[in-house]
C-alpha positions, -999 to +999 in steps of 0.1 A: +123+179-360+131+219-367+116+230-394+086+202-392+059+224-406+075+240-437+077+211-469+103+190-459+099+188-420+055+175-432+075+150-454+105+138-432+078+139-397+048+117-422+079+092-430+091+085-390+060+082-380+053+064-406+082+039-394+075+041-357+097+071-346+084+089-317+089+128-333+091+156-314+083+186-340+092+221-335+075+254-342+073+291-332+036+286-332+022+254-317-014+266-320-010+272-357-031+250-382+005+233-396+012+226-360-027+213-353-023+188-384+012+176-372+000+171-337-033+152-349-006+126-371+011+116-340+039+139-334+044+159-301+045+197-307+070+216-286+075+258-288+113+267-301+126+287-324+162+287-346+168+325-332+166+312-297+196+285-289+180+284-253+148+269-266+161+248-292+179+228-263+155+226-238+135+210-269+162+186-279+169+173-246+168+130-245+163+133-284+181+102-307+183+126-336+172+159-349+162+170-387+171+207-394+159+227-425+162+262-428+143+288-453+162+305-476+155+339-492+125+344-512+110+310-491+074+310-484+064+322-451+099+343-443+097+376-430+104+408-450+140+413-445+151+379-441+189+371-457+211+348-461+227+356-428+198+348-407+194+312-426+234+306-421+225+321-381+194+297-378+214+264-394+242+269-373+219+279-341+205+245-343+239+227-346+248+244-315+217+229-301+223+193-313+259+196-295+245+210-266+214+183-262+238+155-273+219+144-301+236+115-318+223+118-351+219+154-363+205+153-406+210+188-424+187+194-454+213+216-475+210+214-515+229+200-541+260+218-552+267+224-518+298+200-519+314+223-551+321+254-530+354+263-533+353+249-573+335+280-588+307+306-578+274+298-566+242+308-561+237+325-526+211+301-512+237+269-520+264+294-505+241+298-475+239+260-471+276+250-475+282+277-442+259+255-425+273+228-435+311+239-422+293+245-389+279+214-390+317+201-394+337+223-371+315+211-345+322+178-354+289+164-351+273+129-359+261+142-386+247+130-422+243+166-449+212+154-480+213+174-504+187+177-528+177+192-561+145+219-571+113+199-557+083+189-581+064+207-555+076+242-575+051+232-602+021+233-585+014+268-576+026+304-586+058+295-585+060+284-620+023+290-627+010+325-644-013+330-668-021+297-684+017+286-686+043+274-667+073+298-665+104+307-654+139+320-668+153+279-675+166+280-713+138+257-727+160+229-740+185+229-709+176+197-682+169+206-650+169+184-617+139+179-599+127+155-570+097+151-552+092+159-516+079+129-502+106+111-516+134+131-494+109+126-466+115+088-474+153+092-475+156+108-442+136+085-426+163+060-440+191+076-426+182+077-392+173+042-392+210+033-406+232+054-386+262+030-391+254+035-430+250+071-429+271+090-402+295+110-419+284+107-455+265+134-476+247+127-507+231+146-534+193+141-546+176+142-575+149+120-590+142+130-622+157+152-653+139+170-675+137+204-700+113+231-689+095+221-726+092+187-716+077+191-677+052+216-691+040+186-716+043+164-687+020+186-666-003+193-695-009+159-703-016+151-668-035+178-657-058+176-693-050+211-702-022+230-718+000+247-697+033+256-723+064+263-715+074+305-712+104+318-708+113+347-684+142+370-695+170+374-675+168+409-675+130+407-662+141+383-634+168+412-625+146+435-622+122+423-600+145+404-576+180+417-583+214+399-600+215+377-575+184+359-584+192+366-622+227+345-612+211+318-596+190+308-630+221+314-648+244+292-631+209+265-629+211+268-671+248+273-675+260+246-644+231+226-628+225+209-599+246+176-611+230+149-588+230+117-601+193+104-607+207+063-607+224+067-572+192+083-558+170+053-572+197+028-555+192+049-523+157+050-524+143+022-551+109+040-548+117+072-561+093+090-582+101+107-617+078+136-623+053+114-646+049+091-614+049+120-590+022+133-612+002+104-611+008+101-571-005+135-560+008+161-581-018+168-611-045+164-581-027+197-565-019+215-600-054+210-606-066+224-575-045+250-574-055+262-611-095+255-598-088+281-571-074+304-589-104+303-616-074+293-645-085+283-674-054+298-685-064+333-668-040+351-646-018+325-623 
């Protein structure tokens, strides 16, 4: 498991052991709290890291499979300096690995869009994620590529929370695809236990679709507060974090994500839409997170 303590790696390692799996998680820090908390569920901690192909072996060695996420730029937790470069390095570092351990079943977290490269311009972090998918391919692993959309998670911190309202620069009446993160925790979990199903296949992910207007109600409602919808310009999202980021909302109001919400549900018939994901856990950690900050619509 590479990435195991960042978002998906919790969700993918809760789901194997969940199902039985013996998981092996990887981390630069095994004495970390995220590592402590993944060791205490079950899963054995080994030390690698995705800038070290030596290490990444020696922990794959006798594995079945291996789960690889990488951090993209602007991801929680990256260091200063960290491009698209190093995530296309890291992806392809630990497809390297998987060939070298002989891992039969190597799953690639990319994002959706991936699979249009080629068809028009993209955002830099699905760029990023179609490289590692070619490496992925030119190696020829056995390999199975999810894809999936923005995750429900974004709402619950300052990600999309300032100042008493949920924001970001999404034209208010455009859809945009969203999944929760358990749910692609579920779906991996799925796809190693059907190799024969999966090998060879990539699918996009997406469990729910909504306007910006309409998950602000959502969140409101659920959370027993309002939170409304406010749009960021263009121009301000430029400024702080350059054209590439002002592209990236652009082509997400102008293109989208385009996963199909129906062939997610028949892959995984428990997949939450944002009301259920609300219910589930995510109100509980909007709330929390707005508690901690002191918000009652003060400064997010």
């Amino acid at each position: 498991m590479v990435g195991a303590t960042g978002l998906q790696g919790r969700a993918v390692t809760a789901h194997l052991l969940a199902g039985g799996w013996r998981v092996r998680a990887l981390t630069r820090d095994p004495a970390g709290p995220a590592a402590r908390v993944l060791a205490e569920a079950g899963a054995q901690v080994v030390r690698a890291e995705m800038d070290d192909v030596a290490s990444l072996v020696a922990a794959a060695e006798g594995a079945y499979g291996m789960f690889s996420v990488q951090p993209t730029v602007g991801s929680p937790g990256t260091a200063a300096g960290f491009s698209a470069e190093d995530e296309v390095r890291w992806g392809c570092n630990v497809a390297e690995a998987a060939r070298a351990a002989s891992v039969r079943h190597l799953v690639y977290a990319s994002v959706a869009g991936a699979g249009r490269h080629g068809t028009e311009r993209l955002p830099q972090n699905v760029v990023s994620k179609h490289r590692i998918e070619r490496c992925v391919g030119e190696l020829g692993l056995p390999a199975t590529i999810l894809r999936p959309v923005s995750f429900m998670e974004n709402y619950t911190g300052a990600y999309h929370l300032h100042g008493g309202a949920l924001t970001a620069a999404f034209a208010p009446e455009v859809p945009q695809q969203i999944i929760a993160v358990d749910d692609v925790g579920a779906i991996a979990a799925s796809v190693f236990a059907r190799p024969r199903d999966w090998i060879g296949r990539a699918a996009d992910l997406a469990g729910d679709e909504l306007t910006p207007v309409r998950i602000a109600a959502a969140i409101s409602e659920a959370v027993g507060r309002p939170l409304p919808y406010v749009r960021i310009s263009l121009e301000a999202v430029a400024a702080a974090g350059g054209e590439e980021a002002a592209f990236a909302y652009r082509w997400l109001n102008e293109r989208g994500y385009r996963a199909d919400v129906a062939a997610t549900r028949a892959l995984h018939p428990g997949l939450m839409d944002l009301r259920a994901w609300l219910a589930v856990s995510g109100a509980a950690q909007i709330a929390g997170f707005l508690a901690a900050r002191g918000d009652g619509g003060g400064e997010g």
